[in-house]
N, C-alpha and C positions, 0 to 999 in steps of 0.2 A: 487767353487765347479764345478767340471763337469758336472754335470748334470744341472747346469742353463741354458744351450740352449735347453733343451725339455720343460722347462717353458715358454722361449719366444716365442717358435714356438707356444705351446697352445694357449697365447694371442696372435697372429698373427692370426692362424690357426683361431681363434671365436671371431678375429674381421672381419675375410674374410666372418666366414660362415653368419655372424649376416648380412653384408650389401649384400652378394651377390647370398643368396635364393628367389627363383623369386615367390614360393608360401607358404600358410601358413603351408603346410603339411610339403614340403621339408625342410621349413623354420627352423620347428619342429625337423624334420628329423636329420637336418644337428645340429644344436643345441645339441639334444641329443648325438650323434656320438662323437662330437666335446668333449662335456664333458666327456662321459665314457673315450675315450681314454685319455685323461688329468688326470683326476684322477686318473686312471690304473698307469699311465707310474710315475705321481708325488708320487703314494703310494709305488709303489715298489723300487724306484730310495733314498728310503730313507731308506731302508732295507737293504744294504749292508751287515750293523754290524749283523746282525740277520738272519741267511738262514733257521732257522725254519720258522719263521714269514715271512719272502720274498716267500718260497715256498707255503703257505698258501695264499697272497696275490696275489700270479701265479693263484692259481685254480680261488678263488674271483675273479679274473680280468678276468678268459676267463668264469668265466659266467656270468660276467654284462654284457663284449660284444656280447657272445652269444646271450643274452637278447637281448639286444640293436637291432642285427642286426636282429631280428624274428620282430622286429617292425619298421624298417626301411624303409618299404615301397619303396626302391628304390635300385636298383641290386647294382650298383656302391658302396654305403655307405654299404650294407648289406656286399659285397663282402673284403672289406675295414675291416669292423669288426670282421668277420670272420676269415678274414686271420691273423691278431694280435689277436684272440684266439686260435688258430692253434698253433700260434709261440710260443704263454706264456703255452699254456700243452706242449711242448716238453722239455721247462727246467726245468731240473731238478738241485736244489740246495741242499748240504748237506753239504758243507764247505764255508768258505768265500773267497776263490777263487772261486768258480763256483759262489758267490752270485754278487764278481763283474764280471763277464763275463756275467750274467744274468743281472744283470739292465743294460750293457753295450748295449745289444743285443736289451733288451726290450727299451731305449731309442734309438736304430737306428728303430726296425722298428715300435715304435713310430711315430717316425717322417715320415716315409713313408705314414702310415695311417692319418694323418693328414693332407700330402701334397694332398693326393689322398683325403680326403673327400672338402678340399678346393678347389680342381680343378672341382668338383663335385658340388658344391656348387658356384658357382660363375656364 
């Protein structure tokens, strides 16, 4: 499946943040961050077949992050999660072409926000 490499970056990504937050807030921080986008990018990347439910799980997904990043306590992670909520309200799905261009899109800048909260986190 193509979307197995936005799985393994997750467990990469929160085993990086897990050993290399230097305090318990960030520590938190990074944790949290680390998760929403994971679960974001795994729920939607499995909605292909469905772009009603994939579009539903766009809005759900940028307002965990948005959540996420109002308690993030740290620009970089706030900044990070904000920006893949940004990214998921601009797609829009109503066919299953736009639903695979969408979880295509939402797994790259997945992975961006992961990379950027583990460089964060480290």
């Amino acid at each position: 499946m193509r979307f197995l490499p936005l799985a393994a970056a997750s467990a990469i990504g929160l085993s990086v943040l897990l050993s290399g937050c230097s305090t318990v807030d960030k520590a938190q921080a990074c944790i949290e961050a680390n998760k929403v986008i994971a679960e974001t990018g795994a729920k939607i990347s499995g909605l292909v077949n469905d772009p009603k439910a994939m579009e539903k799980a766009l809005n759900d997904g940028a307002a965990k992050l948005e959540d996420a990043a109002d308690t993030a306590g740290n620009t970089t992670l706030n900044e990070a999660l904000q920006n893949l909520a940004a990214s998921l309200k601009k797609l829009e799905v109503s066919d299953p072409n736009e639903a695979v261009d969408a979880a295509q899109k939402v797994a790259t800048d997945t992975a961006k926000a992961i990379k950027t909260t583990a460089e964060e986190c480290t």
